[in-house]
C-alpha positions in Angstrom: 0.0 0.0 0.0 2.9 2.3 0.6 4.5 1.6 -2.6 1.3 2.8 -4.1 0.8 6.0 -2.9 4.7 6.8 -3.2 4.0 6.1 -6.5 0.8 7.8 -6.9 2.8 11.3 -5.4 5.4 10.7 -8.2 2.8 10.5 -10.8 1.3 13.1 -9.4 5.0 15.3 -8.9 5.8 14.2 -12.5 2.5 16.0 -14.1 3.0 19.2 -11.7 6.5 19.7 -13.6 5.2 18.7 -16.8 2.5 21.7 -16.3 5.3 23.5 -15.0 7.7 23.2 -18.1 5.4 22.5 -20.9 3.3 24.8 -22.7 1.1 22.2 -23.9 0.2 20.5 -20.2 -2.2 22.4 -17.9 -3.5 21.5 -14.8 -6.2 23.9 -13.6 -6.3 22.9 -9.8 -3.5 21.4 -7.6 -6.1 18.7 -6.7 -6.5 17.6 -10.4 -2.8 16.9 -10.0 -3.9 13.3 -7.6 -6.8 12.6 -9.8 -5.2 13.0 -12.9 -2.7 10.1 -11.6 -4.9 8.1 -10.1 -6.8 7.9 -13.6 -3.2 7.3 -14.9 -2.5 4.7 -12.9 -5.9 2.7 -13.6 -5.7 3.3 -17.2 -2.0 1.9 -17.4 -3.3 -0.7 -14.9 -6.1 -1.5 -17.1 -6.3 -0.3 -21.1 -2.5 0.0 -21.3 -1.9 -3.7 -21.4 -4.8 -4.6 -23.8 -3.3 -2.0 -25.7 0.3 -3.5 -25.8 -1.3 -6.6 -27.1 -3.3 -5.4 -29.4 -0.7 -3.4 -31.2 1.9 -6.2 -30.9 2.8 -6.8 -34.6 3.3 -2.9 -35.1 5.5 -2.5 -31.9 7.9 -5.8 -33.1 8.1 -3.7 -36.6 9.1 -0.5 -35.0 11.3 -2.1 -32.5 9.4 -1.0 -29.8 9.1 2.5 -30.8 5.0 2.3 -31.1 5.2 2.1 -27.2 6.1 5.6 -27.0 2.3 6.3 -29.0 0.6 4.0 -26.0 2.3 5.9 -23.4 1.4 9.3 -24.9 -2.2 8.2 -25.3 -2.9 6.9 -21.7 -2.0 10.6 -21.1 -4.4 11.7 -24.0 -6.8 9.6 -22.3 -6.5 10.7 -18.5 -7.1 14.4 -20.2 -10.2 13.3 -22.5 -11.8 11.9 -19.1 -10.5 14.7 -16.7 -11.9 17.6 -16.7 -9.5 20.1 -15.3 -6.3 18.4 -17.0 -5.9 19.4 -20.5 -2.8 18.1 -22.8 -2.7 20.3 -26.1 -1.2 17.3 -28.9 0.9 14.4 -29.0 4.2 16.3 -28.5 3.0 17.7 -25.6 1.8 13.9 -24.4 5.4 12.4 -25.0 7.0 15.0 -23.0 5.0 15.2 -20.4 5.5 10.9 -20.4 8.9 11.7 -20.1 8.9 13.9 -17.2 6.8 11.7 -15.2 9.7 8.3 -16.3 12.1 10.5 -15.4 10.4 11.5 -12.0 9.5 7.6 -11.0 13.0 6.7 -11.9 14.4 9.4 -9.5 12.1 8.5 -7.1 12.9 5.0 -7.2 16.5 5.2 -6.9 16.2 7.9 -3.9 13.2 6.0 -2.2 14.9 2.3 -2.4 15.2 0.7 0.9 18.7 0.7 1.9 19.5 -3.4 2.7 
């Protein structure tokens, strides 16, 4: 349960700076900010893998590149449902995917328990 809401704080750090450094990101309320990745995480819990499967032939062709597009559009998605969370295009999507990797991957590294 902890792991989860570390992670859902990350999600939710990782769209604040996306709002904060993209043009194309806005978040109107700082509460949109959890709600926004709680929908996040459902819909990579949830569509995201159906999604992987169904595309499989096209991601094998472009080496994996077409996962980039999936990630983008569970953002796309999160923004169509979410009132308040508006993403502007697809650039603005794979950016804003980026921040958040790059956000879970610093939080992961800082946050691992020391053995």
């Amino acid at each position: 349960m902890y792991h989860m809401i570390v992670r859902l704080l990350l999600s939710a750090c990782g769209l604040g700076l996306a709002d904060y450094f993209l043009d194309g990101v806005r978040v109107d309320h700082f509460s949109t900010l959890f709600w926004a990745a709680l929908l996040l995480a459902v819909a990579n819990t949830i569509v995201r893998p159906l999604l992987v499967v169904l595309t499989l032939p096209i991601t094998i062709i472009s080496l994996g590149f077409f996962l980039l597009v999936i990630n983008a559009a569970m953002l796309g998605l999160v923004a169509w449902l979410l009132s308040g969370f508006y993403i502007d295009g697809f650039w603005s999507a794979l950016l804003a995917w980026l921040i958040i990797a790059i956000v879970h991957s610093l939080g992961s590294v800082l946050l691992k328990p020391k053995t």
